[in-house]
mmCIF file of the N, C-alpha and C atoms, coordinates in Angstrom:
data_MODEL
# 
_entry.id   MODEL 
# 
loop_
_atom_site.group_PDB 
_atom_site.id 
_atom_site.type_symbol 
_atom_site.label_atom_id 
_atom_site.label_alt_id 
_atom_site.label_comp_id 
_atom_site.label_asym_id 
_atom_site.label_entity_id 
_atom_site.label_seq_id 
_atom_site.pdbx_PDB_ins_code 
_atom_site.Cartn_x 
_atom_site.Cartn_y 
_atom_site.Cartn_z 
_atom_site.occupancy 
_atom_site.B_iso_or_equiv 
_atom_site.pdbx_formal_charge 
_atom_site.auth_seq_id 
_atom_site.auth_comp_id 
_atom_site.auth_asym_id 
_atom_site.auth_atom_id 
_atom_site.pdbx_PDB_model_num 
ATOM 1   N N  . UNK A 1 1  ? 0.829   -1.188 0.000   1.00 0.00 ? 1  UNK A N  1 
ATOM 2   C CA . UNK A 1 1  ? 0.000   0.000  0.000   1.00 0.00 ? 1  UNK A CA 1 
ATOM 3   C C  . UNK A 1 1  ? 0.875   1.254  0.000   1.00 0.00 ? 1  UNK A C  1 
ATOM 4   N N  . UNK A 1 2  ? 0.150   2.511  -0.481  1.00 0.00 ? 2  UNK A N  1 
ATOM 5   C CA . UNK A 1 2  ? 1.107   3.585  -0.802  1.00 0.00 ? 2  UNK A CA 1 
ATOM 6   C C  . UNK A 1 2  ? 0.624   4.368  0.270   1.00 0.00 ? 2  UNK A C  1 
ATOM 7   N N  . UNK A 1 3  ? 1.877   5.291  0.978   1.00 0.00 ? 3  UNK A N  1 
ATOM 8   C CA . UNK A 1 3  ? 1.557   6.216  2.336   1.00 0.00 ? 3  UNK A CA 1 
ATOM 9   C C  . UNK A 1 3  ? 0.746   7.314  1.686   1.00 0.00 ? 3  UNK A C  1 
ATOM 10  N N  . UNK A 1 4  ? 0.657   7.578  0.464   1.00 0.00 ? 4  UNK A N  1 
ATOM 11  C CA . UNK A 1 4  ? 0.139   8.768  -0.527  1.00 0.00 ? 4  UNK A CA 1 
ATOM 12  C C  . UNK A 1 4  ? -1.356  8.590  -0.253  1.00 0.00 ? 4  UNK A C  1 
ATOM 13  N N  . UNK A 1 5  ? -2.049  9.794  0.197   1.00 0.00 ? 5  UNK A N  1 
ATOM 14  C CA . UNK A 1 5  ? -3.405  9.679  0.692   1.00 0.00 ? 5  UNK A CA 1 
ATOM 15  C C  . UNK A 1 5  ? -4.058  10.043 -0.821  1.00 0.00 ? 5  UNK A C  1 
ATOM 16  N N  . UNK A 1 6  ? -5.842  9.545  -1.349  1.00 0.00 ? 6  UNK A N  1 
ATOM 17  C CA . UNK A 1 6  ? -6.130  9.615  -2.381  1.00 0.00 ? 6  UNK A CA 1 
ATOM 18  C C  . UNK A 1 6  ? -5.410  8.801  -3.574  1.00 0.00 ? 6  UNK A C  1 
ATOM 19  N N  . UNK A 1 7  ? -6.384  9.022  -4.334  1.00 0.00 ? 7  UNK A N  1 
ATOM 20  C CA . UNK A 1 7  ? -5.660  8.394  -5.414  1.00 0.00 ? 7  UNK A CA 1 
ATOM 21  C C  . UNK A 1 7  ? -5.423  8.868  -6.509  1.00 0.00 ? 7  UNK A C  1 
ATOM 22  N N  . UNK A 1 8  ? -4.461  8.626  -7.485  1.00 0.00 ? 8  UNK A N  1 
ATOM 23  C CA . UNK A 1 8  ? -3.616  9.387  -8.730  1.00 0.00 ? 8  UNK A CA 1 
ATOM 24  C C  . UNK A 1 8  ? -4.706  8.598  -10.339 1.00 0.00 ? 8  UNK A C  1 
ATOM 25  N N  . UNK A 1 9  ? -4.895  9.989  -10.719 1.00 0.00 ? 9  UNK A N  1 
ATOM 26  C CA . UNK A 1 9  ? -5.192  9.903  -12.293 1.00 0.00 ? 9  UNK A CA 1 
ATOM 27  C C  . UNK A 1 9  ? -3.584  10.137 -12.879 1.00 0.00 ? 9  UNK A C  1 
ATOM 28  N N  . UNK A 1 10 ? -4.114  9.189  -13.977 1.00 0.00 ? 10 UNK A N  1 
ATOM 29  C CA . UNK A 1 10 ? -3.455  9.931  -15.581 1.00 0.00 ? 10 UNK A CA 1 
ATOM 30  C C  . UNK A 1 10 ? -4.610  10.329 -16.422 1.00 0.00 ? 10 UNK A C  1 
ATOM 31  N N  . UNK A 1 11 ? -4.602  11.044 -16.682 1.00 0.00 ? 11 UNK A N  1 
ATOM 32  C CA . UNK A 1 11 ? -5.529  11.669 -17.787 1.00 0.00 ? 11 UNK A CA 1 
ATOM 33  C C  . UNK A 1 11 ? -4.952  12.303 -18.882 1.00 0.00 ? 11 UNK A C  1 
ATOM 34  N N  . UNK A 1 12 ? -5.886  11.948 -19.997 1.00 0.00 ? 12 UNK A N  1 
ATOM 35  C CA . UNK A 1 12 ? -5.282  12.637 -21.266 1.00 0.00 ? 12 UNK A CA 1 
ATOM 36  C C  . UNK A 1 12 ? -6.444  13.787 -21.951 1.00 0.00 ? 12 UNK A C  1 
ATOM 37  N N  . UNK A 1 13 ? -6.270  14.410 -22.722 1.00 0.00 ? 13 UNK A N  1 
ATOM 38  C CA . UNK A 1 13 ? -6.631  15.513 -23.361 1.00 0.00 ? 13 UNK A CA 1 
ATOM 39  C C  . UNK A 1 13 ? -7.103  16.639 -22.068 1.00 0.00 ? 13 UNK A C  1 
ATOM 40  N N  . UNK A 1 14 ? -6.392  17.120 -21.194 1.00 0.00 ? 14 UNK A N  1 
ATOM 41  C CA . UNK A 1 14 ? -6.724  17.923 -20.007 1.00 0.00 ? 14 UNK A CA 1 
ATOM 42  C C  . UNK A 1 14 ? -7.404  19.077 -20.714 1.00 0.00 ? 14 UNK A C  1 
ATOM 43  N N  . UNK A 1 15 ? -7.077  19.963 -21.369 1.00 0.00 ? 15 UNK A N  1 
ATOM 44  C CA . UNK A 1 15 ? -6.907  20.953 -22.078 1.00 0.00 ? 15 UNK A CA 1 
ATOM 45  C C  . UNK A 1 15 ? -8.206  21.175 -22.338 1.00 0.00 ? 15 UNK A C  1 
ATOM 46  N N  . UNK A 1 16 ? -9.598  20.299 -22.391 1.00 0.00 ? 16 UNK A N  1 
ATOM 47  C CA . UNK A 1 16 ? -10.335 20.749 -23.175 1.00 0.00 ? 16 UNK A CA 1 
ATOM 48  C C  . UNK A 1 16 ? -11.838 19.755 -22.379 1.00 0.00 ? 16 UNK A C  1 
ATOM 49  N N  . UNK A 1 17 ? -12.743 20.394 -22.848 1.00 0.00 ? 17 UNK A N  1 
ATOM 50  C CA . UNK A 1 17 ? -13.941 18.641 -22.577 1.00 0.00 ? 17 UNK A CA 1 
ATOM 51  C C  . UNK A 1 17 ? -13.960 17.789 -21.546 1.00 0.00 ? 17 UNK A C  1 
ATOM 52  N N  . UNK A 1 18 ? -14.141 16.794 -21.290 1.00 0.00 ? 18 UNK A N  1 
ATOM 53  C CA . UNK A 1 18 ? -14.521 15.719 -20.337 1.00 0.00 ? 18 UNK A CA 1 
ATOM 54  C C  . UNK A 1 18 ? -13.193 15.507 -20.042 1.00 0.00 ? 18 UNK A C  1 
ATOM 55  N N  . UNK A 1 19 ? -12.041 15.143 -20.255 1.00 0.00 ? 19 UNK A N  1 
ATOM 56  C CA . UNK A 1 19 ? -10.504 15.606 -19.877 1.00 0.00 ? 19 UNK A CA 1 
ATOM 57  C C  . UNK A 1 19 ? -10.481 16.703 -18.319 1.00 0.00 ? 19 UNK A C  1 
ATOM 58  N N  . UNK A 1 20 ? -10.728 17.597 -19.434 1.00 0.00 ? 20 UNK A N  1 
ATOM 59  C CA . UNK A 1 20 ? -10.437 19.153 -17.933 1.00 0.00 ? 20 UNK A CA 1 
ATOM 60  C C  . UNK A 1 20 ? -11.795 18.947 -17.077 1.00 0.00 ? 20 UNK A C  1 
ATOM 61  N N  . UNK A 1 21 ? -13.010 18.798 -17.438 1.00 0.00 ? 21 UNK A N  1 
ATOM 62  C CA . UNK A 1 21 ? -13.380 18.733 -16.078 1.00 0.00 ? 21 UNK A CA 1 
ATOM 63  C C  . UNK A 1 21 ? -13.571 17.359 -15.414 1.00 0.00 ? 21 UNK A C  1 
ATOM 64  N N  . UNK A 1 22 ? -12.859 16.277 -15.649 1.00 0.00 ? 22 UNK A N  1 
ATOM 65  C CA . UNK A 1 22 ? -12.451 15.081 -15.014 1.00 0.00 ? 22 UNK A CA 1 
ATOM 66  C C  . UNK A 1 22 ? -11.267 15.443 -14.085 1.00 0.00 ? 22 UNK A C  1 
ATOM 67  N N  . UNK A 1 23 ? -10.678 16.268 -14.766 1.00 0.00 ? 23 UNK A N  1 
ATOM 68  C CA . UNK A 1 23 ? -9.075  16.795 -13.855 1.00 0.00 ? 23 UNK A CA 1 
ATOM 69  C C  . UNK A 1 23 ? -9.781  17.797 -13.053 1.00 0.00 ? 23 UNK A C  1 
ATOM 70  N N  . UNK A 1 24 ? -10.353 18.806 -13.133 1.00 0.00 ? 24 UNK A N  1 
ATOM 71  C CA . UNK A 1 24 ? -10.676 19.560 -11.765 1.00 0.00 ? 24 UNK A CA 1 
ATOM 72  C C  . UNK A 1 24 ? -11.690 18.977 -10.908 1.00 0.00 ? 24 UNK A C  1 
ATOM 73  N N  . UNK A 1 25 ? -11.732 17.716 -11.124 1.00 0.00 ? 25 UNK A N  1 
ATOM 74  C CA . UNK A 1 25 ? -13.111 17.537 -9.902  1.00 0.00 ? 25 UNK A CA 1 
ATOM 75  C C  . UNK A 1 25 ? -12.077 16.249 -9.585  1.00 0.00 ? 25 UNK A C  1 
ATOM 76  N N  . UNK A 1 26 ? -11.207 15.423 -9.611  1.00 0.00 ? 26 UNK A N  1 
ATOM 77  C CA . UNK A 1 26 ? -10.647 14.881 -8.995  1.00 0.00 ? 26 UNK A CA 1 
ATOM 78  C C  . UNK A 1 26 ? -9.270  15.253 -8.041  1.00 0.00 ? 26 UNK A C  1 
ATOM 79  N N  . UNK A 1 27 ? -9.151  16.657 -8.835  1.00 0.00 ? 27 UNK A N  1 
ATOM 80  C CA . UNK A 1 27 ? -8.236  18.164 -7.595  1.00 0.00 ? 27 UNK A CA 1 
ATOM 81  C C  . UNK A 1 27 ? -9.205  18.107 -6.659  1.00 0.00 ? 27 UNK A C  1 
ATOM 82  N N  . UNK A 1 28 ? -10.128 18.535 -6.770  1.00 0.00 ? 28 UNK A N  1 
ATOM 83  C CA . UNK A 1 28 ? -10.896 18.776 -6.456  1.00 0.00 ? 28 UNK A CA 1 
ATOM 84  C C  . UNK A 1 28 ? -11.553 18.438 -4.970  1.00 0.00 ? 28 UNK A C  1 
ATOM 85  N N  . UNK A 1 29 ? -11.512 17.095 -5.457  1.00 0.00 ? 29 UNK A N  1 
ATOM 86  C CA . UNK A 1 29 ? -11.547 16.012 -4.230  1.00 0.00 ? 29 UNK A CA 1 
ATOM 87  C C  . UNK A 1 29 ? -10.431 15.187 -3.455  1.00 0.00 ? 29 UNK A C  1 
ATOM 88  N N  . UNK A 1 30 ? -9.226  15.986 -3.659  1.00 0.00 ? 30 UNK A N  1 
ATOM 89  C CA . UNK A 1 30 ? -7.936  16.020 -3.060  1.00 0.00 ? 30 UNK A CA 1 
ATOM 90  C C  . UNK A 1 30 ? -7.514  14.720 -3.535  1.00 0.00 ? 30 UNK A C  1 
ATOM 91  N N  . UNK A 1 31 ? -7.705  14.354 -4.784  1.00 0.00 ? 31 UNK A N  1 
ATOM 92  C CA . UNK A 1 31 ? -6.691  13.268 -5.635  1.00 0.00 ? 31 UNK A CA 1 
ATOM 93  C C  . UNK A 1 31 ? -5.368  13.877 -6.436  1.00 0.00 ? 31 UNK A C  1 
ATOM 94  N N  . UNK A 1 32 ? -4.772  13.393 -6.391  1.00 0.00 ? 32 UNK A N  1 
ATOM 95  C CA . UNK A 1 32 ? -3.519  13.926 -7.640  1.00 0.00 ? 32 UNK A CA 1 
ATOM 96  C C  . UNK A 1 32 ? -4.242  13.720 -9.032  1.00 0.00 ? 32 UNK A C  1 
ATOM 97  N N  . UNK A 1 33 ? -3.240  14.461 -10.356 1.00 0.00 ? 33 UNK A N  1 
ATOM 98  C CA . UNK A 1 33 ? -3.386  13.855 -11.578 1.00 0.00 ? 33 UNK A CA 1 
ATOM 99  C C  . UNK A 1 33 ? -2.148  14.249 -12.192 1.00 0.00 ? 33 UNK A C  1 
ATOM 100 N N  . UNK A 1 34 ? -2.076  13.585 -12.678 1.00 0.00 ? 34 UNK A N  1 
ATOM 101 C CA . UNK A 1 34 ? -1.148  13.528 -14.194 1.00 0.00 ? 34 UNK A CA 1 
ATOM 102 C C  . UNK A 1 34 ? -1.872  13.874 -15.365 1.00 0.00 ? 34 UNK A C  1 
ATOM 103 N N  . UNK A 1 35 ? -2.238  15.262 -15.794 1.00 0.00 ? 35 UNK A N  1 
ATOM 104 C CA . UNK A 1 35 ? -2.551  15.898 -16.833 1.00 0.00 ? 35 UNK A CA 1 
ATOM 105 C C  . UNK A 1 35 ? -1.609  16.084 -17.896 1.00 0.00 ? 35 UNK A C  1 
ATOM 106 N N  . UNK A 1 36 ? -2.148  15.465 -18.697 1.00 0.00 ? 36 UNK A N  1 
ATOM 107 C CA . UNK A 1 36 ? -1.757  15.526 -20.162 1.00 0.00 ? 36 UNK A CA 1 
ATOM 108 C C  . UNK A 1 36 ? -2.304  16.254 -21.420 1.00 0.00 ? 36 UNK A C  1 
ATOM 109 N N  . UNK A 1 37 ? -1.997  16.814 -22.421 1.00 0.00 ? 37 UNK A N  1 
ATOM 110 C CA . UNK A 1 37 ? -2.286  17.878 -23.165 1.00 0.00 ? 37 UNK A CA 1 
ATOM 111 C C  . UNK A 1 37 ? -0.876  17.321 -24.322 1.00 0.00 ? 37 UNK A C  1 
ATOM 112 N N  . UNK A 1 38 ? -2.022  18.103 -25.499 1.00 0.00 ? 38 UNK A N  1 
ATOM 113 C CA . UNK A 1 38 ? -0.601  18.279 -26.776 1.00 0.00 ? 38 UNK A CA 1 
ATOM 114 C C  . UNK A 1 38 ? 0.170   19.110 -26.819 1.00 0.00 ? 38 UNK A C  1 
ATOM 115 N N  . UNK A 1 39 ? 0.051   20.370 -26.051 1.00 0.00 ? 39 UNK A N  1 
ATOM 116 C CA . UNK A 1 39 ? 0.293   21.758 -26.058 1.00 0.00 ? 39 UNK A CA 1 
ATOM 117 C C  . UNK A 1 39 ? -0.180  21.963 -24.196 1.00 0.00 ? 39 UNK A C  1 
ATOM 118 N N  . UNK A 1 40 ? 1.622   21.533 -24.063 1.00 0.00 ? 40 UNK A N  1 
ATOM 119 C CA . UNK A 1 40 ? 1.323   21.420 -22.340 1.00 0.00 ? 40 UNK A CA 1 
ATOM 120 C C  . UNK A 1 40 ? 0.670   22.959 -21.499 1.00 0.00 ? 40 UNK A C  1 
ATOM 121 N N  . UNK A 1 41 ? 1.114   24.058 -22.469 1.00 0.00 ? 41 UNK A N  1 
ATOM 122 C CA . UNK A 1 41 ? 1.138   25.291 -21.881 1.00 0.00 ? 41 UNK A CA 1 
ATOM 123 C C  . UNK A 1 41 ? -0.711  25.582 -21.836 1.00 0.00 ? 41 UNK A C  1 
ATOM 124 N N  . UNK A 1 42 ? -1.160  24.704 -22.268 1.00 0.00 ? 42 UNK A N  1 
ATOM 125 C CA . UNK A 1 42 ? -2.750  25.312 -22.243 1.00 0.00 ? 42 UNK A CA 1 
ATOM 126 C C  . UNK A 1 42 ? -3.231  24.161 -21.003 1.00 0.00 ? 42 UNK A C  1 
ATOM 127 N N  . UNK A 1 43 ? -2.284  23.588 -20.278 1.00 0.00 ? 43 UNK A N  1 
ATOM 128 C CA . UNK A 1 43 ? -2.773  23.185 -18.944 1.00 0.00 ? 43 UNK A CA 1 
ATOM 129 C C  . UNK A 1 43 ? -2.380  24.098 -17.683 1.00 0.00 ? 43 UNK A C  1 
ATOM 130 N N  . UNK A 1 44 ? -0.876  24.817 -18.172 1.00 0.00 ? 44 UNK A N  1 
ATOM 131 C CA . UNK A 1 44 ? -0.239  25.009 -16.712 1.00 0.00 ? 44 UNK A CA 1 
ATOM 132 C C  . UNK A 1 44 ? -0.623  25.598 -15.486 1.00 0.00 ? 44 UNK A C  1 
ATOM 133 N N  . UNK A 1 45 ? -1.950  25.939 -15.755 1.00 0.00 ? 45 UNK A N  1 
ATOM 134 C CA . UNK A 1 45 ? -2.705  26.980 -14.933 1.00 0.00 ? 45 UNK A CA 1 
ATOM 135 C C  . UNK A 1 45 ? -3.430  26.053 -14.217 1.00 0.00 ? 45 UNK A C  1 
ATOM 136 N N  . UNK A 1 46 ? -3.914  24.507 -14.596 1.00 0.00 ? 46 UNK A N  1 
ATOM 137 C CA . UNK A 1 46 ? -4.354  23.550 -13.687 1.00 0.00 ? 46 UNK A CA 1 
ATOM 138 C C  . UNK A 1 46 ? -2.881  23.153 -12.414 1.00 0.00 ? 46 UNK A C  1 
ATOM 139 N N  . UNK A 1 47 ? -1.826  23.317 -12.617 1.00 0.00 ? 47 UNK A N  1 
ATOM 140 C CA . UNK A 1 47 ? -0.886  22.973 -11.912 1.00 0.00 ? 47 UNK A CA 1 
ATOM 141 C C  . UNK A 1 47 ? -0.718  24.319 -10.828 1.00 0.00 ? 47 UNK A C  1 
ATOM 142 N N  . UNK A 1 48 ? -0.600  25.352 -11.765 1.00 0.00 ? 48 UNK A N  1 
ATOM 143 C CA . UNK A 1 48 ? -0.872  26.578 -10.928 1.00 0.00 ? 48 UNK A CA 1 
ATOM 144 C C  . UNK A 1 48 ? -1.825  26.642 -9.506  1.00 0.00 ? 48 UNK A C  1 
ATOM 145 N N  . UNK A 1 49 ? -2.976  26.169 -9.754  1.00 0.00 ? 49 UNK A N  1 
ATOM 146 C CA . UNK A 1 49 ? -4.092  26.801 -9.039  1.00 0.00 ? 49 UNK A CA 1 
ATOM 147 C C  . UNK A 1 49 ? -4.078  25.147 -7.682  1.00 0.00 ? 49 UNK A C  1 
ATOM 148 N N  . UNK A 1 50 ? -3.494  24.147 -8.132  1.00 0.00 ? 50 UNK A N  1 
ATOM 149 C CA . UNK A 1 50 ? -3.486  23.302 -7.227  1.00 0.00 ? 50 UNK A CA 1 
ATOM 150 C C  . UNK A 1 50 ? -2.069  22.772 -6.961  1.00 0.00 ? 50 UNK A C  1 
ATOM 151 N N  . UNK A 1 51 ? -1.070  23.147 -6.735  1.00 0.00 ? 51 UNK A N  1 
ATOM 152 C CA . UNK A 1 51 ? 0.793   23.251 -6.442  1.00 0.00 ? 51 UNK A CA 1 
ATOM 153 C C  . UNK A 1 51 ? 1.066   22.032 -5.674  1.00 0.00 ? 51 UNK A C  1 
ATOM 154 N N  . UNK A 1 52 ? 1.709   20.947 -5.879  1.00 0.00 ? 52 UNK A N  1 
ATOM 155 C CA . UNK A 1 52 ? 1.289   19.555 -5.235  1.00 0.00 ? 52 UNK A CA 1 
ATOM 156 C C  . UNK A 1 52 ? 0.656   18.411 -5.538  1.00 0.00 ? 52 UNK A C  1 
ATOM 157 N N  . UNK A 1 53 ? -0.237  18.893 -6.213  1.00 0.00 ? 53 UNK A N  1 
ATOM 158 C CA . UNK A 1 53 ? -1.502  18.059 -6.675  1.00 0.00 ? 53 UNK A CA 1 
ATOM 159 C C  . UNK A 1 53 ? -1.667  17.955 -8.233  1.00 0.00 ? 53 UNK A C  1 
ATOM 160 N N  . UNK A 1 54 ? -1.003  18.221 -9.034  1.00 0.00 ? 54 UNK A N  1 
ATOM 161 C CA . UNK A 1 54 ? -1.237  18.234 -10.501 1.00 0.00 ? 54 UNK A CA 1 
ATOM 162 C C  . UNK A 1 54 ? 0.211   17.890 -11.463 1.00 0.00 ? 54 UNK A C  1 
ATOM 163 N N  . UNK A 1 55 ? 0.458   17.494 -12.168 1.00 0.00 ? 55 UNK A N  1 
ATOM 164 C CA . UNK A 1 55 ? 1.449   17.298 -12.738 1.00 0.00 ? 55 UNK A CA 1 
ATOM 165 C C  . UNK A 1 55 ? 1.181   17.581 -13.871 1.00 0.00 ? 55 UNK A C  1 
ATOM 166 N N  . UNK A 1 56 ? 1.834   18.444 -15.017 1.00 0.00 ? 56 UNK A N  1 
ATOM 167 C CA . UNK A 1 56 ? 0.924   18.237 -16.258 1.00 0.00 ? 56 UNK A CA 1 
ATOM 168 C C  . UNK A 1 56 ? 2.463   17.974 -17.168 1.00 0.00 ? 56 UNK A C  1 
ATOM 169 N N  . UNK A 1 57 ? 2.211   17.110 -18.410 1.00 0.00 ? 57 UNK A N  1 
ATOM 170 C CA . UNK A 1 57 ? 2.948   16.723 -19.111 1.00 0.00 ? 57 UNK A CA 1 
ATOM 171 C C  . UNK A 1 57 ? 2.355   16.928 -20.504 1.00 0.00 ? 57 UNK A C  1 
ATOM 172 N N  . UNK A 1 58 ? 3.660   16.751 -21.605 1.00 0.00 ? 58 UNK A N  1 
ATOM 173 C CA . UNK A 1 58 ? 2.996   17.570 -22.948 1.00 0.00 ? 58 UNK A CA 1 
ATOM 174 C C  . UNK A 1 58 ? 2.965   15.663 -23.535 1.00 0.00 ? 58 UNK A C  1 
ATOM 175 N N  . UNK A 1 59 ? 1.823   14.974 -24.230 1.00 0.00 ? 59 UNK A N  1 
ATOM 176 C CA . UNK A 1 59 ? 1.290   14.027 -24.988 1.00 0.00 ? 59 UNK A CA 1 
ATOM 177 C C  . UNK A 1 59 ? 0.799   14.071 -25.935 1.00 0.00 ? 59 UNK A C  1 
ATOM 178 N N  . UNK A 1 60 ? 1.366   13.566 -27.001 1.00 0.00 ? 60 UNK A N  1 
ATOM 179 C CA . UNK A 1 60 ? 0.444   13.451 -28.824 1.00 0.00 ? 60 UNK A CA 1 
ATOM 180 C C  . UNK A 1 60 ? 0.382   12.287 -29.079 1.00 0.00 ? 60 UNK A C  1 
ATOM 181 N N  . UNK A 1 61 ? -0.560  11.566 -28.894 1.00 0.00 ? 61 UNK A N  1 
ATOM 182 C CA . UNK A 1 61 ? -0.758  9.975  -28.482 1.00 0.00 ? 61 UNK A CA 1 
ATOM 183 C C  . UNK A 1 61 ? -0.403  9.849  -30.131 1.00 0.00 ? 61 UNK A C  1 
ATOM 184 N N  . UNK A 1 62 ? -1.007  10.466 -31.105 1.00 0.00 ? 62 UNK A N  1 
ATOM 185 C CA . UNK A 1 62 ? -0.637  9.832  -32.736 1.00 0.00 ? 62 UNK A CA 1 
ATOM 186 C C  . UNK A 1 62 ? 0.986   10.275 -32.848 1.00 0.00 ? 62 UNK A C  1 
ATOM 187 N N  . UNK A 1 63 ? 1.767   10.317 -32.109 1.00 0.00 ? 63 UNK A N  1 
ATOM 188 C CA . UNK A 1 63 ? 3.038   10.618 -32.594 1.00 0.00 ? 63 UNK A CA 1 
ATOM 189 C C  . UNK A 1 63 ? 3.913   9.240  -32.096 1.00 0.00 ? 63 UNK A C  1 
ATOM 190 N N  . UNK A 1 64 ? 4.111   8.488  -32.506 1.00 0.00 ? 64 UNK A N  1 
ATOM 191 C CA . UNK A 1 64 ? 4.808   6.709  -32.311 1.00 0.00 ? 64 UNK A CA 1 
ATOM 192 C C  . UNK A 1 64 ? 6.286   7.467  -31.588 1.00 0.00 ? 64 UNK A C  1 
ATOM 193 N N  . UNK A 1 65 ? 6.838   7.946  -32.130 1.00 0.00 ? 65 UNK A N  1 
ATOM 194 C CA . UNK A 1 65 ? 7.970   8.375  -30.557 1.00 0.00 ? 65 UNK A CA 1 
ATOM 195 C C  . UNK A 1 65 ? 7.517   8.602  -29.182 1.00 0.00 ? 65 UNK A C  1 
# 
């Protein structure tokens, strides 16, 4: 078992739709996430507003690298 209270998303397309508000309601409810976006800079303000609790990373699932 992990000492880490709550539990951790990965989520993809943060940025936009059922993505971003899947990621602020599991901040929300004092879970972590791993937010993902193609264009990391149109998340960083989810990392901003919860410091601890958000991780956001840049993802282009159609890009095979």
């Amino acid at each position: 078992m992990s000492n880490i209270p709550g539990k951790v998303w990965l989520i993809t397309g943060c940025s936009s739709g059922f993505g971003r508000i899947l990621a602020e309601m599991a901040v929300a409810q004092g879970d972590r996430v791993i937010a993902t976006a193609r264009k990391v800079e149109q998340i960083t303000d989810l990392a901003a507003e919860s410091p601890g609790q958000v991780l956001t990373l840049a993802l282009e699932v159609t890009d095979p690298a």
